[in-house]
N, CA, C and O of each residue as an XYZ file, in Angstrom:
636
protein
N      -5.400     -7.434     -1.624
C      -4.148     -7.125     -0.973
C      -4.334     -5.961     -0.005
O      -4.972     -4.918     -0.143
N      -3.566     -6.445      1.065
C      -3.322     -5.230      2.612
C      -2.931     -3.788      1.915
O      -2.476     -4.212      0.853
N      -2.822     -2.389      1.837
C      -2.084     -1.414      1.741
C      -1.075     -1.362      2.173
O      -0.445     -0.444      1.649
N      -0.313     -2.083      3.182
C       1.051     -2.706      2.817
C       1.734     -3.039      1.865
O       2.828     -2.561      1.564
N       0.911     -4.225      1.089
C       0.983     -5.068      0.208
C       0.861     -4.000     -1.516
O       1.584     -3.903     -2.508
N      -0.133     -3.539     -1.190
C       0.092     -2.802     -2.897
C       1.184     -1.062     -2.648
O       1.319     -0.148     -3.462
N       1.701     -1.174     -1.404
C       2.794     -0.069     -1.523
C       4.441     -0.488     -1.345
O       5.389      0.276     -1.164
N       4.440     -2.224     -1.481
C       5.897     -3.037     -1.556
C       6.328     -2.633     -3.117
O       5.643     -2.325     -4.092
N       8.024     -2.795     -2.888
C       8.347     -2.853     -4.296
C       9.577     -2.980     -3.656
O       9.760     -2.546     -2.519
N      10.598     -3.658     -4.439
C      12.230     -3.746     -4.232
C      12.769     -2.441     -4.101
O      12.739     -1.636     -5.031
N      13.285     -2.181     -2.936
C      13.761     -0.756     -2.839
C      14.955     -1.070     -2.380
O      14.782     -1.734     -1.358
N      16.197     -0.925     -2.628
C      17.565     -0.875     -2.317
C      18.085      0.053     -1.464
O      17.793      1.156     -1.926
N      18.815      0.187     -0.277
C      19.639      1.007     -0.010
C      20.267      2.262     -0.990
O      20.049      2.282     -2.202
N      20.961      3.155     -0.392
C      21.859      4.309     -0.646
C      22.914      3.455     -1.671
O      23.595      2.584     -1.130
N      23.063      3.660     -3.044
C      24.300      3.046     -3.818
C      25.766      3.799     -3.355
O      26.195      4.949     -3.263
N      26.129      2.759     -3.182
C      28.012      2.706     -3.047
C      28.134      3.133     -1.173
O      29.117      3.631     -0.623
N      27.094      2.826     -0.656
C      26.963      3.058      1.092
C      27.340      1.989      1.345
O      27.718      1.323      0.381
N      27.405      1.376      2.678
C      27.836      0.087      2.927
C      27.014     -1.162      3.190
O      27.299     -2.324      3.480
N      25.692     -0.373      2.944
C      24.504     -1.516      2.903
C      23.980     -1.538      1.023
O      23.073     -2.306      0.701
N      24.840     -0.394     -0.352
C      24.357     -1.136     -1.131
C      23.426     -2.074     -1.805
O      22.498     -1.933     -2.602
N      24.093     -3.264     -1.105
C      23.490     -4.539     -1.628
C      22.194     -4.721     -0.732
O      21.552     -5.771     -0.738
N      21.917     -3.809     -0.096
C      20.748     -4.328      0.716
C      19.211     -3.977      0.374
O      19.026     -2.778      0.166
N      18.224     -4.697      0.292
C      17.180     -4.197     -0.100
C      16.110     -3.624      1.255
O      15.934     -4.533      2.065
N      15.605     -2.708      1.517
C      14.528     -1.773      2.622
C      13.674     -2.895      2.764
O      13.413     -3.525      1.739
N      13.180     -3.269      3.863
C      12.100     -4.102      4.471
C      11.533     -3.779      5.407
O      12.100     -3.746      6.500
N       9.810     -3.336      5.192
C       8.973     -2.809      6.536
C       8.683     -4.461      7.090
O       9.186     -5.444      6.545
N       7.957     -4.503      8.036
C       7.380     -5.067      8.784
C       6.277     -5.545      8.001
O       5.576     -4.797      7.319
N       6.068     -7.179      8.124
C       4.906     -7.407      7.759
C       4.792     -8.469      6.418
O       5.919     -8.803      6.051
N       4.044     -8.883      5.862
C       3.920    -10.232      4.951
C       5.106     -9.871      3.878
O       5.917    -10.769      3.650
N       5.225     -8.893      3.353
C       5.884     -8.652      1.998
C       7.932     -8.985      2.785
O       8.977     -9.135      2.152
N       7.721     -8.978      4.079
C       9.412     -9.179      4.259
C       9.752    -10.469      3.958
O      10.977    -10.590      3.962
N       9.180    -11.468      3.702
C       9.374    -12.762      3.509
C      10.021    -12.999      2.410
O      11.002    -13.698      2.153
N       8.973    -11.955      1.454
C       9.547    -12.419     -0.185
C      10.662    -11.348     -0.586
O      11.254    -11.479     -1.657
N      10.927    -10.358      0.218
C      11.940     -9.144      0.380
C      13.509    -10.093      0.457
O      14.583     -9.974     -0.133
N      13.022    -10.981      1.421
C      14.162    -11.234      2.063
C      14.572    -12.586      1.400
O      15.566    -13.233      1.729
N      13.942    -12.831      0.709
C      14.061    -14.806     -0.315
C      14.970    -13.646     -1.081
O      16.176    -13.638     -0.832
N      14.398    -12.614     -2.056
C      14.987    -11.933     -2.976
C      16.817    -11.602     -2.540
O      17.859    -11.572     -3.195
N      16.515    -11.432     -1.331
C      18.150    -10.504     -0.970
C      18.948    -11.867     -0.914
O      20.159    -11.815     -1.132
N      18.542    -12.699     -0.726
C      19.683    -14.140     -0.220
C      20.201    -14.037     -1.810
O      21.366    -14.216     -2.166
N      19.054    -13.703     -2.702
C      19.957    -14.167     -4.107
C      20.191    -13.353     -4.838
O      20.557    -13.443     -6.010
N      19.947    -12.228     -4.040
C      21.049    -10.777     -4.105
C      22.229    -10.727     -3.863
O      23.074    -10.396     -4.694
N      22.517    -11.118     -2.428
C      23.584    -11.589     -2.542
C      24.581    -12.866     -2.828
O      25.796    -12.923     -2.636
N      23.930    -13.606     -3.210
C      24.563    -14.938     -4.175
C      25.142    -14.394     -5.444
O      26.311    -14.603     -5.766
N      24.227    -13.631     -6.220
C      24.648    -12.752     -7.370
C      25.861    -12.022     -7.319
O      26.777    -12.480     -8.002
N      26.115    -10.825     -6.561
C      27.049     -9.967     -6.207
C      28.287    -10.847     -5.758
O      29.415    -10.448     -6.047
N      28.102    -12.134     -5.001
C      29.293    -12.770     -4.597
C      29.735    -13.603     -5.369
O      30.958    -13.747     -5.383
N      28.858    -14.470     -6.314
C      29.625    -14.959     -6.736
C      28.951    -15.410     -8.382
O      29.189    -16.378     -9.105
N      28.377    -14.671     -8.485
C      28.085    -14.667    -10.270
C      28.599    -13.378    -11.151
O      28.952    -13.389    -12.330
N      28.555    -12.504    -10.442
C      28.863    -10.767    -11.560
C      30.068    -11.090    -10.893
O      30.393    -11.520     -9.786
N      30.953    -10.524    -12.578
C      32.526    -10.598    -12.554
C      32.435     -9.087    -11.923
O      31.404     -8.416    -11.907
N      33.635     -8.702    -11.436
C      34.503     -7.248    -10.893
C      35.602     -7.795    -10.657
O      35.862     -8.998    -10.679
N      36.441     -6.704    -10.368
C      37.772     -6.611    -10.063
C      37.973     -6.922     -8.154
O      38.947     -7.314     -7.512
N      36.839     -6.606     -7.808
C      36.684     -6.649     -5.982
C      36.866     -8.170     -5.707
O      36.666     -9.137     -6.442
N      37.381     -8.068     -4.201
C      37.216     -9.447     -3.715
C      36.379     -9.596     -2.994
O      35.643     -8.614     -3.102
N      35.936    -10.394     -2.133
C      34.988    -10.915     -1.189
C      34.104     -9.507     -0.894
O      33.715     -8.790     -1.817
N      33.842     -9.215      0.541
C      32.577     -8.673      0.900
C      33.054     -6.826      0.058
O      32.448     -5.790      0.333
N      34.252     -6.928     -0.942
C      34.208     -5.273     -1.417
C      32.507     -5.677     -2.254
O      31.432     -5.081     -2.320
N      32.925     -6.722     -2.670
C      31.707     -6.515     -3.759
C      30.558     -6.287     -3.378
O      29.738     -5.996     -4.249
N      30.222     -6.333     -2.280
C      28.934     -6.043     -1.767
C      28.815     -4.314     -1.437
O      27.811     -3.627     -1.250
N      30.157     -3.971     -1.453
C      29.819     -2.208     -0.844
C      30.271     -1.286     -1.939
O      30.352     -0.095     -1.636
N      30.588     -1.657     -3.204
C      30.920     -0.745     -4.472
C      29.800     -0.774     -5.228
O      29.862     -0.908     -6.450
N      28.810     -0.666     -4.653
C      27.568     -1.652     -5.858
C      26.503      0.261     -6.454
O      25.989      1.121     -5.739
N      26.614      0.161     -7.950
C      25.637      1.518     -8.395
C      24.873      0.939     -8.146
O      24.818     -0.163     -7.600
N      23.626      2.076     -8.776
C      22.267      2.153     -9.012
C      22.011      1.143    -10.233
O      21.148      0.274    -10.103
N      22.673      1.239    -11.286
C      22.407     -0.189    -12.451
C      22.943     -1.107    -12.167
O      22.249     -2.042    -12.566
N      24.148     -1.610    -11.506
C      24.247     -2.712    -10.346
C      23.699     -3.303     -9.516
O      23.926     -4.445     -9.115
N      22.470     -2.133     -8.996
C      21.673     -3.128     -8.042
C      20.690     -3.571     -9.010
O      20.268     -4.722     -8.896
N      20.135     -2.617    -10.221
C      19.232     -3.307    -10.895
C      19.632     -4.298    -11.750
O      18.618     -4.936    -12.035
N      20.594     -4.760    -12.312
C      21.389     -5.997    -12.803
C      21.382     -7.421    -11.319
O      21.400     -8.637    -11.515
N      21.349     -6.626     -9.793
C      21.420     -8.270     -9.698
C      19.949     -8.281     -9.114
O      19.325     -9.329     -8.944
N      19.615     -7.440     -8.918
C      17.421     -7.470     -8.698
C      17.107     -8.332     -9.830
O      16.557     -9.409     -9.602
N      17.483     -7.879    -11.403
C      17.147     -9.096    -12.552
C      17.860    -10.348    -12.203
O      17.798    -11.260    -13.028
N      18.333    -10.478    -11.428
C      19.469    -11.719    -12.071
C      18.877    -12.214    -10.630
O      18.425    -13.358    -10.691
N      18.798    -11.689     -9.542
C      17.727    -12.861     -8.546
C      16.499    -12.657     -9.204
O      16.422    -13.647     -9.932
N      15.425    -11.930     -9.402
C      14.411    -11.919    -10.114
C      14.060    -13.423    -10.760
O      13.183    -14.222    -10.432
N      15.070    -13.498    -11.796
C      14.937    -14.424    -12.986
C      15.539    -15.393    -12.427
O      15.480    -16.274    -13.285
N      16.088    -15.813    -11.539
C      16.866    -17.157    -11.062
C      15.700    -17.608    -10.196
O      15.348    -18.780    -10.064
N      15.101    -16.476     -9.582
C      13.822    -17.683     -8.502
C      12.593    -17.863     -9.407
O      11.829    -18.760     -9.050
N      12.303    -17.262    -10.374
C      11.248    -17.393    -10.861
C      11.348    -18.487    -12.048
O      10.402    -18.988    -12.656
N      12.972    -18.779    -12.260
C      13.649    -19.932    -13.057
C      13.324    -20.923    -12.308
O      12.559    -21.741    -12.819
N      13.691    -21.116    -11.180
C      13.696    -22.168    -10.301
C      12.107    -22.592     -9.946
O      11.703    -23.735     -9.728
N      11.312    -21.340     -9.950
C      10.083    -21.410     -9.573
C       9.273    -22.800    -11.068
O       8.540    -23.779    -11.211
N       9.893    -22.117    -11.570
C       9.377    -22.504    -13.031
C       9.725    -24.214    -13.584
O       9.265    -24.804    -14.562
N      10.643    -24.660    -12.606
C      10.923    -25.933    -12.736
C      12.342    -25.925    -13.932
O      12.552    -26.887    -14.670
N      13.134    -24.776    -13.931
C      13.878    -25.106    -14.864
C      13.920    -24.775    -16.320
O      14.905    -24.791    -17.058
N      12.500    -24.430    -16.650
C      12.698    -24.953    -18.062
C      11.862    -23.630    -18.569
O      12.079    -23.447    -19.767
N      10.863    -22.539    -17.937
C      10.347    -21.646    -18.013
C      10.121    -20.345    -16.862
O       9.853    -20.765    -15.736
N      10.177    -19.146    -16.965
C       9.856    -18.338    -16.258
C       8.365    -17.406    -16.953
O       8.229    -17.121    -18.143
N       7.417    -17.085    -15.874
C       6.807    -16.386    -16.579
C       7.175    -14.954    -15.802
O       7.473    -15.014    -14.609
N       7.151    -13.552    -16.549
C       7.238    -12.338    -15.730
C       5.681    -11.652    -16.125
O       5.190    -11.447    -17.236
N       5.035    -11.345    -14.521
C       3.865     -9.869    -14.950
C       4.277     -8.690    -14.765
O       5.044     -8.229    -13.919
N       3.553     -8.083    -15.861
C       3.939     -6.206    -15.793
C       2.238     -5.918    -16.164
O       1.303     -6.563    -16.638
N       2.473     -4.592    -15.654
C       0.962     -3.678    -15.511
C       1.492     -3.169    -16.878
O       2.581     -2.792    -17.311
N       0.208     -3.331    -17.372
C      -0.394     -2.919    -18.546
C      -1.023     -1.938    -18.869
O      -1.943     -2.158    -18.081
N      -1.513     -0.461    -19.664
C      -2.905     -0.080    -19.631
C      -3.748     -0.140    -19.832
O      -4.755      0.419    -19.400
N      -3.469     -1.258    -20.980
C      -5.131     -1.936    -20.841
C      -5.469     -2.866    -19.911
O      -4.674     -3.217    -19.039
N      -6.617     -3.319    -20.014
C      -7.412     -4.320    -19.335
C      -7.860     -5.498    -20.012
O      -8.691     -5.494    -20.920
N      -7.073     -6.883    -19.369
C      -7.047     -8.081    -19.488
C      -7.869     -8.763    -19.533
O      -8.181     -9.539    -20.436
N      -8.739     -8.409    -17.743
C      -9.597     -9.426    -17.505
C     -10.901     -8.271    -17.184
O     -10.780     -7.162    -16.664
N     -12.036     -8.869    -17.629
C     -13.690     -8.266    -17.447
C     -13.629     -8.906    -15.725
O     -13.300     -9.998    -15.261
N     -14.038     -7.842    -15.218
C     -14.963     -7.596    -13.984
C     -16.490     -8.732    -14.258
O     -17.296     -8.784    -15.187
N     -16.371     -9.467    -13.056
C     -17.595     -9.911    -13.266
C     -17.928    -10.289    -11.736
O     -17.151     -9.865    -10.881
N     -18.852    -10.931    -11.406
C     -19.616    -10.879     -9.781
C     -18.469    -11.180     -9.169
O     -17.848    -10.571     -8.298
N     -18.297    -11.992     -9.613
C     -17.019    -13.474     -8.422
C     -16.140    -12.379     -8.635
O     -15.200    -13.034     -8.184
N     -15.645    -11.370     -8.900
C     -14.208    -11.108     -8.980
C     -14.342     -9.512     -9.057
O     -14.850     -8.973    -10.040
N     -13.833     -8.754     -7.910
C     -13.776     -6.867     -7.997
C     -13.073     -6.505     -8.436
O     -12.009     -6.969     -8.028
N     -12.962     -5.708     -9.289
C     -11.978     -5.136     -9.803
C     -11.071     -4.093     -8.775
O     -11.465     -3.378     -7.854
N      -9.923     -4.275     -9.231
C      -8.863     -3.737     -7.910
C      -7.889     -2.537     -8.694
O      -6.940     -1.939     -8.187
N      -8.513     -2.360    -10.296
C      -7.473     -1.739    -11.041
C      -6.229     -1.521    -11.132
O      -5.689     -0.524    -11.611
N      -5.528     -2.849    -10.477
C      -4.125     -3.772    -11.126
C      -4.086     -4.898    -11.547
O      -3.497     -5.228    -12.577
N      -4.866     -5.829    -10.619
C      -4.862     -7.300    -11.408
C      -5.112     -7.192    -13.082
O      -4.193     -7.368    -13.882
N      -6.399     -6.897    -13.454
C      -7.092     -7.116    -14.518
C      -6.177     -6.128    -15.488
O      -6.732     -5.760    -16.523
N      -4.581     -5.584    -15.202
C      -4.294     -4.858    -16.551
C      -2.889     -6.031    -16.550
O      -2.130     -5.956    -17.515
N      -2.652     -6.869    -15.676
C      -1.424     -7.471    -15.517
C      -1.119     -8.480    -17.041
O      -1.740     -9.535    -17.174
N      -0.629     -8.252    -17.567
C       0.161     -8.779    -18.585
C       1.172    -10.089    -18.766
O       2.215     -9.748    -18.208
N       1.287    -11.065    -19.150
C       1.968    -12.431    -19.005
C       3.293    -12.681    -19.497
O       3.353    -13.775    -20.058
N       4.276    -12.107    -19.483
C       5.183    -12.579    -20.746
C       6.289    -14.176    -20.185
O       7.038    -14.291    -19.215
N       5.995    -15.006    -21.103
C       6.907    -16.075    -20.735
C       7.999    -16.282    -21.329
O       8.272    -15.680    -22.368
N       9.052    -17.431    -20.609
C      10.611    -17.000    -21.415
C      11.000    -18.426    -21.172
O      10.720    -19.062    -20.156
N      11.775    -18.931    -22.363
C      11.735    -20.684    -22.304
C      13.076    -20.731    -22.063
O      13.637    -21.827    -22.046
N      14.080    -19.056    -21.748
C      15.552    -18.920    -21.690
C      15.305    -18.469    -20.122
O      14.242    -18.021    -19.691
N      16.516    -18.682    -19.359
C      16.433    -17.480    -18.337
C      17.462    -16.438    -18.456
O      17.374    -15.375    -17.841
N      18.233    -16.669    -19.076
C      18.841    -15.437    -19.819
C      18.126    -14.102    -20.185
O      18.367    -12.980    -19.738
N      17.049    -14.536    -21.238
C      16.095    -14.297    -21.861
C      14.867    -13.179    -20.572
O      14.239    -12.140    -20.772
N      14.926    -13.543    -20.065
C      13.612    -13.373    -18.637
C      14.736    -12.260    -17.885
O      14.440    -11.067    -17.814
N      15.692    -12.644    -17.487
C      16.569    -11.519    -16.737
C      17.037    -10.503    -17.709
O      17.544     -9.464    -17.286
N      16.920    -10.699    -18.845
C      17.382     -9.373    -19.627
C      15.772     -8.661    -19.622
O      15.579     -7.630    -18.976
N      14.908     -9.174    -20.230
C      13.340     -8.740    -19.799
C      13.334     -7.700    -18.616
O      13.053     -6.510    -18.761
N      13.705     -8.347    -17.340
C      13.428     -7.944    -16.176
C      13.675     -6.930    -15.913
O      12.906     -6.105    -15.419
N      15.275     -6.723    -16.309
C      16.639     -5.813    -16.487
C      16.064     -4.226    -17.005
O      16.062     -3.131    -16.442
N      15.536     -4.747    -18.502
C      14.753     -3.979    -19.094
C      13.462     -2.981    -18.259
O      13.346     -1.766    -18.096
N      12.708     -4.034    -17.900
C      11.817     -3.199    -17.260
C      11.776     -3.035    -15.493
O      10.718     -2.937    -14.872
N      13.127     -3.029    -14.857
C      13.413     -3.352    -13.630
C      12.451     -2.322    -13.175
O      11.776     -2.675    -12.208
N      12.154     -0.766    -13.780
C      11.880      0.000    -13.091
C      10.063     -0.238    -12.438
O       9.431      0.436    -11.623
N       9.622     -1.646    -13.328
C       8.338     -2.445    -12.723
C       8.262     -3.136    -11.591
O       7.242     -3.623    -11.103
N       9.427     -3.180    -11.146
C       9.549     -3.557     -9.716
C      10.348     -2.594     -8.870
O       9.752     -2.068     -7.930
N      11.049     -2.428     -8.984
C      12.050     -1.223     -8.122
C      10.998      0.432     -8.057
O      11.385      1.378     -7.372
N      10.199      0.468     -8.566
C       9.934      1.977     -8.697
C       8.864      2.078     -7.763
O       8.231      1.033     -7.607
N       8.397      3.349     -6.913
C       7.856      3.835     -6.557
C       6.019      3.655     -6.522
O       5.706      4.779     -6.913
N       4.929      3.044     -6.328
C       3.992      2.894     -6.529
C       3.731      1.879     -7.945
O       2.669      1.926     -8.566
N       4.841      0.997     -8.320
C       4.906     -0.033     -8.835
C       4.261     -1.577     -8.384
O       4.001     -2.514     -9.138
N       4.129     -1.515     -7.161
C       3.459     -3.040     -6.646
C       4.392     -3.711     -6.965
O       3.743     -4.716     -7.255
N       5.579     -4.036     -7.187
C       6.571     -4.806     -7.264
C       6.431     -6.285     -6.396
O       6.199     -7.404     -6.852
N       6.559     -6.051     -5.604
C       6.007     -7.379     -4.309
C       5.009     -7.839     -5.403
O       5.464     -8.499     -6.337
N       4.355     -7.694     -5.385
C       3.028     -8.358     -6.046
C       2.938     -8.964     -7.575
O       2.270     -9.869     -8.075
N       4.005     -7.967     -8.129
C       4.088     -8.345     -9.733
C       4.735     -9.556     -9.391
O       4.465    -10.646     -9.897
N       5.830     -9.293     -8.285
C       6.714    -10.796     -8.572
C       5.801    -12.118     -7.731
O       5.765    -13.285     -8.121
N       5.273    -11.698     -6.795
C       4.435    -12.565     -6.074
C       3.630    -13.554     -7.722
O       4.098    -14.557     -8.260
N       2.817    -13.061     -7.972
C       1.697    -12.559     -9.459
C       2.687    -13.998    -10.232
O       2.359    -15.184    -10.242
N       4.164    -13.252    -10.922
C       5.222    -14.258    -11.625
C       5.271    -15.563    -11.081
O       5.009    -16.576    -11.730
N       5.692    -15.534     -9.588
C       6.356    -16.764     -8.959
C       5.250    -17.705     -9.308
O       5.561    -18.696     -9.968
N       4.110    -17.551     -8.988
C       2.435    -18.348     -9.148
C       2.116    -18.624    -10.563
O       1.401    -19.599    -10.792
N       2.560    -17.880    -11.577
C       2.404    -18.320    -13.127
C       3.583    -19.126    -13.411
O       3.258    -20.046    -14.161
N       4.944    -19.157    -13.085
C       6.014    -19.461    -13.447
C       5.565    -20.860    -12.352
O       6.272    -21.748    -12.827
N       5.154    -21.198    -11.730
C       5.370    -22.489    -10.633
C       3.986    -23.342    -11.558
O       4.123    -24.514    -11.907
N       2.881    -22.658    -11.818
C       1.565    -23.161    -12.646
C       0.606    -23.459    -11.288
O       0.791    -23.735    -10.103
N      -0.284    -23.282    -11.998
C      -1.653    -22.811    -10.343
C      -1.222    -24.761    -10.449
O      -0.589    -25.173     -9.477
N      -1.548    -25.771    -11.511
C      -1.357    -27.185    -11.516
C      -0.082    -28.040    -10.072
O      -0.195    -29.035     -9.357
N       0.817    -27.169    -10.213
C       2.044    -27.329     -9.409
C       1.950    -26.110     -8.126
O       2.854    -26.016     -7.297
């Protein structure tokens, strides 16, 4: 991966500003999957999480655990969908180490600590996510990549 690529992670706007619901996008490969994420960012906010708001309020009252409630809830809906329905898998960095270094393969000291967890609910997978949102949303997290990493286990290298 580019240094682009291992410094992506879901980063949200200013909470309760009027971009909220919006997630930060540089330039470059990772806006693609930035921007799949925000369509079902905002699908979420409009029309799955109950509030008292109507139409576009709901997009500009939104906290900090609001945005991470609908980051899980697109999270786990594309990686549902990815999954054919019936499974999601999510990766998280680990501290240990998964996979041995060997010729064919350099060690990059993230792949080889990445961790598998699968979920036969998607309920199940977005509360997961929810849980550990701060594996994607945070700061030198690789987020882009963990979910990149998911979408490819949850779809099956087969499919």
């Amino acid at each position: 991966f580019t240094c682009e690529w291992t410094k992506a992670y879901f980063r949200f706007r200013e909470p309760y500003s009027d971009l909220a619901y919006a997630l930060e996008a540089g330039k470059g490969g990772t806006r693609t999957i930035l921007m799949a994420v925000q369509a079902h960012i905002i699908k979420y906010l409009l029309f799955v999480r109950n509030t008292e708001y109507t139409h576009l309020e709901r997009l500009l009252r939104i906290s900090r655990q609001e945005q991470g409630e609908a980051l899980a809830a697109a999270l786990a809906d594309t990686l549902w969908a990815a999954g054919g329905g019936g499974r999601a898998v999510v990766c998280l960095v680990t501290a240990a180490v998964h996979v041995t270094p060997s010729r064919d393969y350099t060690a990059d000291n993230f792949t080889e600590r990445i961790q598998l967890f699968e979920f036969s609910e998607k309920a199940a997978a977005q509360e997961f996510i929810f849980d550990h949102i701060n594996c994607f949303k945070g700061e030198g997290s690789h987020g882009v990549i963990l979910f990149l990493y998911s979408l490819i286990f949850s779809r099956t290298l087969a499919r």
